[in-house]
C-alpha positions in Angstrom: 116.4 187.4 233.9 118.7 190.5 233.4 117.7 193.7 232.8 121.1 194.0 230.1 120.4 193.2 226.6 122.8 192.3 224.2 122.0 191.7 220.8 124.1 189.2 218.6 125.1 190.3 214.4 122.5 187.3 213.7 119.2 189.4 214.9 120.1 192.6 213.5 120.9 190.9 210.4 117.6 189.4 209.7 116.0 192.5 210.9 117.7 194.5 208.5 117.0 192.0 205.6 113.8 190.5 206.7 112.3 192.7 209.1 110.8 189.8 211.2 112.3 190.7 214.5 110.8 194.4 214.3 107.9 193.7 216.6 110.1 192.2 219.2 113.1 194.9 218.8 110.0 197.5 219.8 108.6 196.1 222.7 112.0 194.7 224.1 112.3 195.6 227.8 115.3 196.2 229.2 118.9 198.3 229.0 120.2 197.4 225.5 124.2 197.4 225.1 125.6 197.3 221.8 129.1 195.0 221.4 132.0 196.3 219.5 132.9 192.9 218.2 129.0 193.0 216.4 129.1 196.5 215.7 132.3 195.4 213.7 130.8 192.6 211.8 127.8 194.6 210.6 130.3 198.2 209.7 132.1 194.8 207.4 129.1 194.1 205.4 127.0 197.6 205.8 126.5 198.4 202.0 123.6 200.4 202.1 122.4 203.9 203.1 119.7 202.5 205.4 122.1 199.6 206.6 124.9 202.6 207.6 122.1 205.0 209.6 120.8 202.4 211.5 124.4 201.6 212.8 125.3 205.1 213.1 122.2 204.7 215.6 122.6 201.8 217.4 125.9 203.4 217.8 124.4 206.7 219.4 121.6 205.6 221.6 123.4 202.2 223.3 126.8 202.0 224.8 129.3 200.1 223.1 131.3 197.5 225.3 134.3 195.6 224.3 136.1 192.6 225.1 138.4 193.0 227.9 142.4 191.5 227.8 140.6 188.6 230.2 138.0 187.7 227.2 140.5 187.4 224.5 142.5 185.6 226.3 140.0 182.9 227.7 138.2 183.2 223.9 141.2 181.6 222.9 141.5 178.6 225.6 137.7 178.3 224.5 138.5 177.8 220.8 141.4 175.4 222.3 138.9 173.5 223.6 136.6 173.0 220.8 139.2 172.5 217.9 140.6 169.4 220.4 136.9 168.4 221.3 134.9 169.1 218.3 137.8 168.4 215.4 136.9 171.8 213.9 138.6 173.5 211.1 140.9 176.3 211.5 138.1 178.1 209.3 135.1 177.3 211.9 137.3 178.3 214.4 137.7 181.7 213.2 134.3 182.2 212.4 133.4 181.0 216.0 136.0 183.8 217.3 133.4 186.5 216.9 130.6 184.6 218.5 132.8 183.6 221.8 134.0 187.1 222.7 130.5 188.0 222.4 129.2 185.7 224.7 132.0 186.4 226.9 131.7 190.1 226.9 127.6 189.4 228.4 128.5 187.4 230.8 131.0 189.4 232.4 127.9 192.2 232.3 125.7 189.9 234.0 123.4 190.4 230.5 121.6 188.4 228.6 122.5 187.3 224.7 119.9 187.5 222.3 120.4 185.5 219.1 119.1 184.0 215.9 122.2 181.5 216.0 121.4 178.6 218.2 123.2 176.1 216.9 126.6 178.1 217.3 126.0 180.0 220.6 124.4 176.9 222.8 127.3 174.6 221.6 129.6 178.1 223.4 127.6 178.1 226.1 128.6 174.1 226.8 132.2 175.4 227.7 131.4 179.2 229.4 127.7 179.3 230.7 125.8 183.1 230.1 122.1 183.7 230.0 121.3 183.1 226.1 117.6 183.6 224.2 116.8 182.4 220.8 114.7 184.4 219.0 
């Protein structure tokens, strides 16, 4: 398994509502990377004080990597894919956006994707494989 961790918006959302990852997040081995496309999600919907200091950490203590040209431009051949296989709404579509260059931004790292979302992310993974977990 690799060594590079990223973290999808799902986990760090339940950890920050819930909690129930905190165990986990502690004992986690390897070099955790922090994508832009999730830091972007959670900045959307960070309300709170504590919500807005843990981000401003996650920021600090993990690099930030972003999708390259390549993975936008293969993203979208993705979602081409799955509106003509899957008969998705334009809607789905652009809520699966996020969660493709995600996945395509750990492969290309070599990482491994650590989610909450399992039904989204293994149906991704049927068109571009990467190492996924489900937590």
């Amino acid at each position: 398994m690799s060594n590079l961790i990223f973290f999808d918006t799902s986990i760090f959302i339940d950890h920050l509502r819930t909690g129930c990852h905190q165990e986990r997040l502690e004992t986690i081995s390897g070099l955790i990377r922090t994508s832009s496309v999730v830091l972007a999600e959670l900045w959307r919907g960070a309300t709170k004080l504590a919500e807005i200091s843990f981000l401003k950490e996650l920021e600090k203590n993990h690099p930030v990597l972003t999708p390259t040209e390549k993975n936008w431009l293969e993203s979208g051949q993705i979602l081409g894919r799955i509106r003509t296989d899957k008969g998705y709404s334009p809607d789905k579509l652009r809520d699966l956006h996020f969660d493709v260059l995600i996945a395509l931004t750990t492969r290309a790292c070599g990482a491994r994707l650590i989610t909450s979302n399992r039904s989204d992310f293994e149906m991704i993974r049927e068109y571009r494989d990467f190492v996924l977990e489900v937590w």
